[in-house]
C-alpha positions as a Markdown table, in Angstrom:
| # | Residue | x | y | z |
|---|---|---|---|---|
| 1 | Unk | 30.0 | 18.8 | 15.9 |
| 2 | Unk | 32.0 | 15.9 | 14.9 |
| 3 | Unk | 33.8 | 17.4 | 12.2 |
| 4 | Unk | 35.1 | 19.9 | 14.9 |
| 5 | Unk | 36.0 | 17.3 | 17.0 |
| 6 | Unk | 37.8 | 15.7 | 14.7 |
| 7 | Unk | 39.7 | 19.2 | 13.0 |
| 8 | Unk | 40.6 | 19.9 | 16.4 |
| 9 | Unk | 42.1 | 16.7 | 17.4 |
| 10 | Unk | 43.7 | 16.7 | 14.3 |
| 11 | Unk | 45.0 | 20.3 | 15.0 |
| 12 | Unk | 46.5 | 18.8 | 18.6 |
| 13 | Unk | 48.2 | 16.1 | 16.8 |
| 14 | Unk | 49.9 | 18.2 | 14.6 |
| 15 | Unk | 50.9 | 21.0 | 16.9 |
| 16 | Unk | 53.0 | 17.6 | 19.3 |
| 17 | Unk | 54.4 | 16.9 | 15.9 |
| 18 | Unk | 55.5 | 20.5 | 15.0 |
| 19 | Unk | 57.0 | 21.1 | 18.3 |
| 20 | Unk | 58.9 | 17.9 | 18.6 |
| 21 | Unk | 60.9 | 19.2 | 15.4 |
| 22 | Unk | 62.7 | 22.5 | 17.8 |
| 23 | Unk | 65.2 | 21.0 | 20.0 |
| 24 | Unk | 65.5 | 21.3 | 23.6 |
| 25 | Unk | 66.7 | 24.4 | 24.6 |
| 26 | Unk | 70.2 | 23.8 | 25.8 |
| 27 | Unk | 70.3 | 26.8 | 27.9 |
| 28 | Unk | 67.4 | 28.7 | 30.2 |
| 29 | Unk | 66.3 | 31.1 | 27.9 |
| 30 | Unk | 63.6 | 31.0 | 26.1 |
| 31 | Unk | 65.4 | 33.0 | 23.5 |
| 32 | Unk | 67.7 | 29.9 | 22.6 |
| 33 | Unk | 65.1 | 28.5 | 21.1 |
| 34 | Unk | 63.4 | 31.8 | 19.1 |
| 35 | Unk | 65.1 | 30.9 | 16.0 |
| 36 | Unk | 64.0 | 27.5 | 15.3 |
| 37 | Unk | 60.2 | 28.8 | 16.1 |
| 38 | Unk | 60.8 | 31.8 | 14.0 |
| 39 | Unk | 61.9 | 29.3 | 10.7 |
| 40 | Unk | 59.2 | 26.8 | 12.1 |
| 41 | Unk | 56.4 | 29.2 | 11.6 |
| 42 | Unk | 57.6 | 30.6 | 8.6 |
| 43 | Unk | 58.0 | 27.3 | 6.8 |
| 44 | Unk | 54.1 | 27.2 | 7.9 |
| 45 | Unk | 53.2 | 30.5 | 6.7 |
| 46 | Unk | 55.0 | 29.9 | 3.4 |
| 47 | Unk | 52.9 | 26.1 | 3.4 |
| 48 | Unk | 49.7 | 28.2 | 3.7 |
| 49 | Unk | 49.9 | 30.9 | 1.5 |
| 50 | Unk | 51.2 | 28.3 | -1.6 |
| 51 | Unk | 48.0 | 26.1 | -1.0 |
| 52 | Unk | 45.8 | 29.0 | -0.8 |
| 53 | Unk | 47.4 | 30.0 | -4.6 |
| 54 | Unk | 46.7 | 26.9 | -5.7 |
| 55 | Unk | 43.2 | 26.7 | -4.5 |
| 56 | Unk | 42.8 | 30.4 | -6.2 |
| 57 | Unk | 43.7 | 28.9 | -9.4 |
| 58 | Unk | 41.5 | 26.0 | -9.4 |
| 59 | Unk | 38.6 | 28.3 | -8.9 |
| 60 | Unk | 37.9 | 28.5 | -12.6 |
| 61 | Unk | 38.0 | 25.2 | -13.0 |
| 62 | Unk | 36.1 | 24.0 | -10.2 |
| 63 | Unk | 33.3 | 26.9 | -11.4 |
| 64 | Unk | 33.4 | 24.7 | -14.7 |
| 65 | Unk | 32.7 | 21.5 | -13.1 |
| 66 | Unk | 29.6 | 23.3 | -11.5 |
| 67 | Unk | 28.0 | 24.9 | -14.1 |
| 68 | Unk | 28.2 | 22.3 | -16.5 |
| 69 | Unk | 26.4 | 19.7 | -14.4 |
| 70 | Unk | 23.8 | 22.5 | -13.1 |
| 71 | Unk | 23.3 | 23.7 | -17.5 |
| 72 | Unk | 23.0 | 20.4 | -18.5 |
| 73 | Unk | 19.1 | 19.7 | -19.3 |
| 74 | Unk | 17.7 | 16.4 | -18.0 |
| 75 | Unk | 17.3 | 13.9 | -20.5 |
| 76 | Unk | 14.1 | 13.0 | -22.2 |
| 77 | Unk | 12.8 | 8.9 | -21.5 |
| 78 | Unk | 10.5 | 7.8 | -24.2 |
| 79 | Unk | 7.5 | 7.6 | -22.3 |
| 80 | Unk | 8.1 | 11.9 | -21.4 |
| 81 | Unk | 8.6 | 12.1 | -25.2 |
| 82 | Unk | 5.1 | 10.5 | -25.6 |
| 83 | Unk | 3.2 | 12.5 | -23.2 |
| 84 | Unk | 4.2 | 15.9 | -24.5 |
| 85 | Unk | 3.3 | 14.9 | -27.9 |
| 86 | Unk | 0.1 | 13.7 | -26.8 |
């Protein structure tokens, strides 16, 4: 619950931020302002679809630091050594 309390707020944060960037509309239309949201969001779009190619490509990698750690047999103290022989 506190991670989505925290994502959230983060979320809220960001959104002040990103809407301080468009300017106030100079005029009473809301369609003075359409272009600056249009660029906004597509500089956002373009944001999300590059870290989700990079995440792609570290999926093999990630899969490596995985299985290795999960194949690699515990090793052996002395005293097991002793009472499998025994």
């Amino acid at each position: 619950m506190g991670s989505w309390m925290l994502v959230t707020g983060l979320a809220s944060l960001f959104a002040g931020d990103f809407s301080g960037m468009i300017p106030e509309p100079t005029g009473t239309t809301a369609v003075a302002t359409n272009a600056e949201y249009a660029k906004l969001f597509a500089e956002l779009g373009v944001g999300s679809l590059a870290v989700g190619i990079v995440l792609v490509v570290l999926i093999p990698f990630l899969r490596k630091l995985i299985t290795d750690k999960a194949e690699t047999p515990p090793a052996e103290t002395p005293a097991t050594a002793c009472r499998a022989v025994a």
